[in-house]
C-alpha positions in Angstrom: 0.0 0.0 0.0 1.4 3.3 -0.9 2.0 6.0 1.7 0.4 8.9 1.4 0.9 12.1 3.9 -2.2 12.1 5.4 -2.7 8.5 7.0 -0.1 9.6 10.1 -3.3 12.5 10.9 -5.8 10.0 10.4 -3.8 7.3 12.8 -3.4 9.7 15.4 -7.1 10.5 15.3 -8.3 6.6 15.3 -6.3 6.0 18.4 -6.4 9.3 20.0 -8.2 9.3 23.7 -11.0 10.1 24.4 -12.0 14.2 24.1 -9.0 14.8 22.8 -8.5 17.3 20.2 -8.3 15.9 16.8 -7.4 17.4 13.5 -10.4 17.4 10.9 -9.7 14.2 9.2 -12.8 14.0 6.7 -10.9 15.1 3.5 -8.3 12.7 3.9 -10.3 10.0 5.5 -12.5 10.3 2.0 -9.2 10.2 0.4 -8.3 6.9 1.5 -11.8 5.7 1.1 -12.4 6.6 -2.7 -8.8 5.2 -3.1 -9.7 1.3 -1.4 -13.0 1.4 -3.8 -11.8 1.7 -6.9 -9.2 -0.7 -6.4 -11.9 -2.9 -6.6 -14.0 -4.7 -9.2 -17.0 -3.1 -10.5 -18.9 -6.5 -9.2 -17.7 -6.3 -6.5 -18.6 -3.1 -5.5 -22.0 -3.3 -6.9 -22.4 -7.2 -4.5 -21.2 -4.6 -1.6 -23.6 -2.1 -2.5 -26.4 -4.2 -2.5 -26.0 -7.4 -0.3 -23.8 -5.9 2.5 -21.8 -8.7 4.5 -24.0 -8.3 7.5 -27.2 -8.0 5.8 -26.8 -11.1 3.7 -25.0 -12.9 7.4 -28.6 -11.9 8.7 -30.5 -13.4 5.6 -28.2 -16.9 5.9 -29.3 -16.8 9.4 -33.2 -16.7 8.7 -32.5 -19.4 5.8 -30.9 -21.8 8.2 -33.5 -21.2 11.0 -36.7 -21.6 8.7 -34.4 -25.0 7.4 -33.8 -26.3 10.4 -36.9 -25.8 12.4 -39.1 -28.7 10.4 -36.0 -31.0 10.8 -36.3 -30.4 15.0 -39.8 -30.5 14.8 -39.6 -34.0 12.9 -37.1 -35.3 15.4 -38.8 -34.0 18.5 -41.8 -36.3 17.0 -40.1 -39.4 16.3 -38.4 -39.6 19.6 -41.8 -39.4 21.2 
C-alpha cells in the first residue's frame, strides 16, 4: 500500500483518547476511502452495495433457522 501524507493524521485520530482534540480528518479520510474502492471490481462493488456482508449474514441466518426448524420439529416427534 502506498504512503500517502495524510494517513499519520488520520492514525493519530483513530487512536487518540477520548475528548482529545483531533485534526479534521474527513478530507483525507474520503481520500483513502475513494482510493480502497476503486481498487476494486465493479462487481464487486456493486455485491457490496447491495448485499452488504452483515445483511446477507442476517439473511443466511433466517435461511438456516426456517431450514432447520421442520428437521427439529420431525425429530422432537419421532423420539416421542
Amino acid at each position: 500500500m502506498n504512503a500517502c501524507p495524510s494517513e499519520p493524521s488520520i492514525e493519530r485520530a483513530r487512536y487518540a483518547p477520548p475528548r482529545a482534540e483531533i485534526p479534521d480528518v474527513s478530507h483525507d479520510t474520503r481520500t483513502v476511502w475513494h482510493a480502497a474502492l476503486s481498487a476494486r471490481q465493479r462487481s464487486d462493488q456493486a455485491r457490496a452495495f447491495l448485499f452488504p456482508a452483515d445483511g446477507v449474514r442476517q439473511w443466511n441466518d433466517v435461511r438456516d433457522a426456517v431450514v432447520r426448524w421442520p428437521r427439529e420439529a420431525w425429530r422432537r416427534l419421532r423420539r416421542d
